[in-house]
N, C-alpha and C positions, 0 to 999 in steps of 0.2 A: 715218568715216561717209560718205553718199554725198550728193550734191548735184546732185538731178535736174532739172534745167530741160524743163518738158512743158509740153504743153500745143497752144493754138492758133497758127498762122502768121498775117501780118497781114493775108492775104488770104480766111482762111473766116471774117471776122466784117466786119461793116459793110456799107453800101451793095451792093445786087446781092449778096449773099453768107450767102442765108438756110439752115438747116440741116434737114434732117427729122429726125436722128440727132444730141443735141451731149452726146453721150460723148468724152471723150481718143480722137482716133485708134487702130483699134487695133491700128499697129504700136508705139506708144506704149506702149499698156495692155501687149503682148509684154516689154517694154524694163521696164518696173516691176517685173515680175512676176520675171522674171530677177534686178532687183538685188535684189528683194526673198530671194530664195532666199539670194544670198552669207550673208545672217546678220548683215549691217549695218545700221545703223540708217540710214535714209531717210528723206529730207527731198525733197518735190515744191516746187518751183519755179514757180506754177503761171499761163502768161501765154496771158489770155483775154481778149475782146472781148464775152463776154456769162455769162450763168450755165451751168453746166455742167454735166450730171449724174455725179456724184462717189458717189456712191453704194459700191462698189465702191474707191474708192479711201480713202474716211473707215473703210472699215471694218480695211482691210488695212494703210494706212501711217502710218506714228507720226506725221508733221505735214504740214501743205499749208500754204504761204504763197503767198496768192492776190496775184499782182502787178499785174494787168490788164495793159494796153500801158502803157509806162510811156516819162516822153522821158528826156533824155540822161545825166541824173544816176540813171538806175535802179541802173546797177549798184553805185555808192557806197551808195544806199540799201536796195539790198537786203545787202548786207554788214553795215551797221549791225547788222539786225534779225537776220540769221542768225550772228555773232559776240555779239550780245546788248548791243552797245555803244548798242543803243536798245530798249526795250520797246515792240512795235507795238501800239496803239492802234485802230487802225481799226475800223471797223462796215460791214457791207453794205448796199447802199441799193438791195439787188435781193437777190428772193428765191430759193433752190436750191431746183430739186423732186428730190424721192427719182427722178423719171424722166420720161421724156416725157412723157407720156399727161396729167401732172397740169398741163401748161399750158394755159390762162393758168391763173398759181397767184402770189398777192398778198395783202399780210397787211390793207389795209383793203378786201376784199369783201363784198360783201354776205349777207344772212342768206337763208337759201333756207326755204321754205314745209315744211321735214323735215328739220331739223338735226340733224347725230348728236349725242347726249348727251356731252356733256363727259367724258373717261375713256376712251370706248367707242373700240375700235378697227372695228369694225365692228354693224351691223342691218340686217336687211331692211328694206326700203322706207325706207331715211333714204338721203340725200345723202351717200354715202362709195363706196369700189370695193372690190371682191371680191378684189383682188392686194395693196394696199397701203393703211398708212394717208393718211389726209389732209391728215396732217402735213407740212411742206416738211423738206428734209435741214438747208439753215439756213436758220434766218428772216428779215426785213424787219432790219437793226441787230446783225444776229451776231457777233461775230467776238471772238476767245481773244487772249493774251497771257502774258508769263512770270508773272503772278501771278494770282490768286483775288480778286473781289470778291465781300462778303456783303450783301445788303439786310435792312434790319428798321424796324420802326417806322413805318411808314408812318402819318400821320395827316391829318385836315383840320380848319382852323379851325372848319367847322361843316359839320353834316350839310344844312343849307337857304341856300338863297340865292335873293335876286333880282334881275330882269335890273339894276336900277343897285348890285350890289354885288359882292365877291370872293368868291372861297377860298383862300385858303394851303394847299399839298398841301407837306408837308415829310416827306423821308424821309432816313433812317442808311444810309450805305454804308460798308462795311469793306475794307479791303485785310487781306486772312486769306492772305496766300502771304511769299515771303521777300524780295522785292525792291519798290522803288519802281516805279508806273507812273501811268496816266495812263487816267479812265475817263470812258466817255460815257453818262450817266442820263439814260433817254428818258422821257417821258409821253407817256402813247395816254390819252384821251376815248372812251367810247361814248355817244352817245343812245339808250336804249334802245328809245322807242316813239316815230316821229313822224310828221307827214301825208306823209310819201316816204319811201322805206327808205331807211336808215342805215348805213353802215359799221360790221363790229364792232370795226372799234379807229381811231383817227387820229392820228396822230403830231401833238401837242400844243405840244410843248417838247421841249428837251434841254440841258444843260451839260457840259462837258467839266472835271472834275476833279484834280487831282494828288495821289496818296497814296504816304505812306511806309508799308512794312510795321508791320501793324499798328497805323497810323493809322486814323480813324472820322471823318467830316465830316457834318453835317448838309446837304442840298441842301435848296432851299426855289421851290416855282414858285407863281405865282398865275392863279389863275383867273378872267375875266371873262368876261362875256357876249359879246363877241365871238367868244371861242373854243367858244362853242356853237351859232353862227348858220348856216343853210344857206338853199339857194337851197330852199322850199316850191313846192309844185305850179302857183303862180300867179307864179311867179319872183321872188320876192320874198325878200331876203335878211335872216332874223331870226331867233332863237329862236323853243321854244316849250317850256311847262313841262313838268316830267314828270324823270323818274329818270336820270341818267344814274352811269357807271362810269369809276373812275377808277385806269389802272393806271400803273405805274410800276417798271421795272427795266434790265437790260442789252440785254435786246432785246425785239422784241414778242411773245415768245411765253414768256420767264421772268421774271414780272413780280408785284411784291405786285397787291392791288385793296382796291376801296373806294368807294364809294357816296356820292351827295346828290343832292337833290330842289330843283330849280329851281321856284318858286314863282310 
């Protein structure tokens, strides 16, 4: 197989070094394309200073391993992961757009005054574009591994609470592939209705897990009234009652949900 190291140099990203265009160079994308023809299976290498539109290359090449700049120990560590003597674990903590156009694009934005209906790839007159969906390529927490995790059960100690009490959100995660790894189970929060608009999701919690194939763990977060408080119109940082949603899975966009009313 092949092992392509692409990507960016460490002088188009950082300081003084903004992009209008941040596709893979395209004497690069030239370079893929060719190995890609031999008939061998390819593996992109892929070392970057910011997100990238991949678009094109997620569809075309059997894997990307996204390295960023990495210091001196990269190259041991990337060996590990591409001989498999380590299952990569990581999540992105920045979001891929399908393409330019969709920046700025972040999974806690806010709600706009004509939201597309959930499902819908497109409407007139709602908050979406005419070329593509609104979906990002990966989301806020993405990122794969040599095995499969399953979510189910998602529950809550109680559908009501108030500001001096909890919630317990406990959910089932499975390791459903054939090797041990190592997973990261986030929680997002929405307030649904408040006196300032509200993010539709906010990164709550997270734990990082260990599973043997076909092992199943219970993860358990708790919920306090602090984790529902914002700064209100008068700057004032507190709660305030009313419904909010509570999701929970591998990233913020494949996630169980679940509901309670703050009292």
């Amino acid at each position: 197989m092949i092992v392509a190291a692409v990507g960016e140099s460490a002088e188009m990203s950082g300081e003084a070094s903004s992009r209008t265009e941040i596709d893979i160079p395209e004497t690069q994308r030239e370079l893929i394309e060719a190995l890609l023809k031999t008939g061998k299976p390819v593996i992109l290498v892929l070392f970057t200073g910011r997100p990238l539109v991949l678009k094109w290359e997620h569809e075309n090449v059997p894997a990307i391993l996204n390295v960023w700049f990495a210091g001196s120990e990269a190259g041991d560590a990337i060996a590990d992961v591409l001989f498999g003597d380590v299952n990569p674990s990581g999540k992105l903590t920045t979001t891929f757009p399908q393409n330019v156009g969709q920046i700025p694009i972040y999974y806690a934005h806010k709600n706009t005054g004509r939201p597309l209906a959930e499902g819908k790839w497109f409407q007139k007159f709602r908050s979406n574009y005419l070329d593509v969906s609104n979906e990002p390529l990966y989301p806020f927490g993405y990122g794969l591994s040599y095995t499969t995790y399953e979510y189910s059960d998602l529950t809550l100690s109680s559908s009501e609470m108030k500001s001096t009490d909890s919630i317990t959100v406990e959910v089932t995660v499975k390791n459903t592939g054939t090797v041990a790894g190592k997973e990261v189970v986030q929680l997002y929060i929405q307030d649904l209705v408040g006196s300032v608009t509200r993010p539709v999701k906010e990164l709550n919690g997270f734990q990082k897990i260990a599973l043997q194939p076909g092992e199943s763990k219970q993860v358990t977060f708790t919920i306090t009234d602090k984790a529902l408080k914002f700064y209100n119109y008068e700057l004032q940082w507190k709660s305030e009652p009313g419904e909010f949603k509570v999701y929970v899975g591998g990233n913020s966009r494949d996630v169980k949900e679940a509901k309670f009313i703050l009292k």
